[in-house]
N, C-alpha and C positions, 0 to 999 in steps of 0.2 A: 171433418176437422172443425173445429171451435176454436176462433181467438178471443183473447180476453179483451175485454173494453179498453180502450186508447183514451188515459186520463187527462189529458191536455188536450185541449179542443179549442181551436182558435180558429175565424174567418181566414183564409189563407192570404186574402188581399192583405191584411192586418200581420203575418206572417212577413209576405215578400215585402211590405214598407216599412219591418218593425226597424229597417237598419240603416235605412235612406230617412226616419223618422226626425232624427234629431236635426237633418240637413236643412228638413222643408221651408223653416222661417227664414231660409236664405235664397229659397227660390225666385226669381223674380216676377215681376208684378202677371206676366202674361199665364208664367203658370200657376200661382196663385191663382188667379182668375178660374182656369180651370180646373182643379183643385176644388174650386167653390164649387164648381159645377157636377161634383160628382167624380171626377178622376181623379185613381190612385195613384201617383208618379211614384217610380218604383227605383229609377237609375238613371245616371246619363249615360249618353255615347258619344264619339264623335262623328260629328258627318261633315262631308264636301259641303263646299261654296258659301266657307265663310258662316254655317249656320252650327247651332250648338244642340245637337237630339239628346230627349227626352222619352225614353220607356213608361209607357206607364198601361192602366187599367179603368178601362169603365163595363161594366155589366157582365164582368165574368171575358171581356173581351180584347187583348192586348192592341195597344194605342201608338202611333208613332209622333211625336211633337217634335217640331223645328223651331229652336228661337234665332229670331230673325240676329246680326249681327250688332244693332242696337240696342237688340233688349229690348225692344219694344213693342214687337208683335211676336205670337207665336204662328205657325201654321199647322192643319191635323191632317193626317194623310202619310200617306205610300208615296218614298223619293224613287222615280225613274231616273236609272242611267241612259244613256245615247243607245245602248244597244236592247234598251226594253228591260232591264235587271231589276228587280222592287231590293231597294239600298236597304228597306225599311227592315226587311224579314228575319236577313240575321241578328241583329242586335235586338229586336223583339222577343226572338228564342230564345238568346245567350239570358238575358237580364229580364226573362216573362215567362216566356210557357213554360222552358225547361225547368227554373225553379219551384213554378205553381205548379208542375207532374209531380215533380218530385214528395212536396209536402203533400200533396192532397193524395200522393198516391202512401205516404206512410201512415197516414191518416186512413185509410181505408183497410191498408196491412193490419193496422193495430186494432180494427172494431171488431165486432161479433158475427162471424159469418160462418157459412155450411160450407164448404166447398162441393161444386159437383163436377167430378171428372178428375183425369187423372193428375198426382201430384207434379207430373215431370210435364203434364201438358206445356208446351211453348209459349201457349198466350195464355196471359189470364186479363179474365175482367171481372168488374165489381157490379152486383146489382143488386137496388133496395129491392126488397120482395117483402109483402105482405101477404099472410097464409090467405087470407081471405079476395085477395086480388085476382080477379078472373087473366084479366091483361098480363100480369107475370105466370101464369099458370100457361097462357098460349104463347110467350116469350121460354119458358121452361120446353115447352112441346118444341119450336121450331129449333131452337137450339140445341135437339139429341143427335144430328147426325154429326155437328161438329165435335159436340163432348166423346160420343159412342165410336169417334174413329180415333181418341186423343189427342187432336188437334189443339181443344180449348178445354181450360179449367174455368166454371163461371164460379164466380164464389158469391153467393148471397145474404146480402149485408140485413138479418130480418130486423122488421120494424111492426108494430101492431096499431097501425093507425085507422084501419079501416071499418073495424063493427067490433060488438060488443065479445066478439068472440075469437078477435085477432090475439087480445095479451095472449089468454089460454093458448091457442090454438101455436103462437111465436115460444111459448114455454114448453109447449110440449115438442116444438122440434129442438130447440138449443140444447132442452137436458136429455133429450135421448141417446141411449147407450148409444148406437149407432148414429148419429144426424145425419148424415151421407143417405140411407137407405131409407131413414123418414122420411127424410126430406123427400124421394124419389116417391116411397109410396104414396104420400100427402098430395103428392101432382098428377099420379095417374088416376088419384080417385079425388083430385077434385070436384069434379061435377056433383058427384054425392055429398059432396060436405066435409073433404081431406080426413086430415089426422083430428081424432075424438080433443077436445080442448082440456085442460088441466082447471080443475076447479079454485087449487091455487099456484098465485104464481108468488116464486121466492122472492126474496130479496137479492137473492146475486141472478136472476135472470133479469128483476125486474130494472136492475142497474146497466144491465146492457144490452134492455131494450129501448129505456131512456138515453140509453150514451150514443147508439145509435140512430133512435131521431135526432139528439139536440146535433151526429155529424151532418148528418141529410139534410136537417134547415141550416145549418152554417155555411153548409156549401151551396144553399141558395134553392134547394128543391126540395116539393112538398108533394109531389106525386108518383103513386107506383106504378110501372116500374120506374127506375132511373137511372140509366147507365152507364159505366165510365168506364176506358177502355183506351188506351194510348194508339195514335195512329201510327202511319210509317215512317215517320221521322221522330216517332217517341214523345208528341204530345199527348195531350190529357184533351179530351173528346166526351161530349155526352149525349145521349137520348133519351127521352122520354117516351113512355108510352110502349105498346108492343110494337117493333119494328116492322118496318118492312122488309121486304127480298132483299132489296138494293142497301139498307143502313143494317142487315144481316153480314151481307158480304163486308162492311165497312167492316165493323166491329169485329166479328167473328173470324176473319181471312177468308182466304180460298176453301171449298168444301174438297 
């Protein structure tokens, strides 16, 4: 299956702040401060003892701030309760992770990918693949017993960043009658040189193969593979590169 290019393509941080945006010039001086320094403050919460929390984001990484009762200092960090409880975690989900899944995750619905595996699979994840990528070709291989038993649907988002012979090679699986079985056969004979490359490429591939890098650099990554994948409390989760055993089992579930 082929989705059509997702015409609205926004940084997600710029997303989750676009509506706490107008607030900011009322924030006070300490988060301001950090603000400057790079953090996206997304929301308030409340919190115990007197202190006023602050959600926010730096580096793709959600933040918890305390302003002190004066306004006058902030603090950055995880609030322990008396019995060990991090205060911090729910209001970081409610007002951070859970709306950055959401968007990044419809944002990845909406791009150009192949699906491989079945449609009813229960998990699905997203991953950038370049035809020419050895590393998503061994991430393709470890990931057959999960797809092959219908556990997982991966669906890959292609991109042609990597040689002179990835546009062709990303057009000739997009417009193929079947992509599902190109795709497949392109991975088992990798090693030879996949699927033969298209001499040329259209204009409606070559727009969602550009719509698809410009998602991959907005979402901050520039390397194949790259992969997104919701953990068990339904965040949004990445990996680079071919995984391992152990960030197999993360992503993929139990075999």
């Amino acid at each position: 299956m082929i989705k059509k290019p997702y015409v609205q393509f926004a940084v997600f941080l710029g997303l989750l702040g676009m509506a706490m945006g107008a607030q900011a010039k009322d924030w006070p001086a300490p988060i301001k401060a950090l603000e400057a320094k790079g953090v996206e403050v997304i929301g308030t919460f409340d919190a115990p003892g007197g202190l006023s929390g602050y959600a926010g984001m730096i580096e793709q990484q959600p933040l918890a701030i305390y302003l002190t009762a004066d306004g006058k200092q902030a603090i950055v960090g995880a609030m322990i309760d008396a019995q060990g409880v991090d205060l911090s975690q729910e209001p970081l989900n409610r007002l951070v992770s859970k709306p950055m899944t959401e968007k990044v995750w419809k944002l990845l619905e909406g791009s150009s990918w192949i699906a491989d595996g079945a449609k009813n699979a229960p998990r699905v994840i997203y991953t950038f693949t370049d035809p020419n990528c050895p590393y998503c070709n061994k991430f393709w291989k470890d990931a057959r017993p999960w797809v092959k038993a219908g556990k997982v649907q991966v669906r890959h988002v292609i991109v042609a960043i990597l040689g002179p012979t990835s546009p062709g090679k990303a057009a000739a699986l997009l417009s193929a009658q079947d992509p599902q079985a190109a795709l497949t056969q392109h991975e088992q004979q990798h090693g030879s040189g996949g699927i033969k490359p298209l001499a040329q490429v259209s204009p409606k591939v070559r727009a969602q193969l550009d719509a698809n890098q410009m998602l991959m650099q907005q979402l901050g990554f520039s390397a194949t593979p790259t992969t997104l994948y919701k953990d068990g409390d339904g965040n949004l989760k990445n990996m680079q590169g071919a995984p391992s055993a152990e960030m197999l089992g993360r992503s993929l579930g139990p075999r």
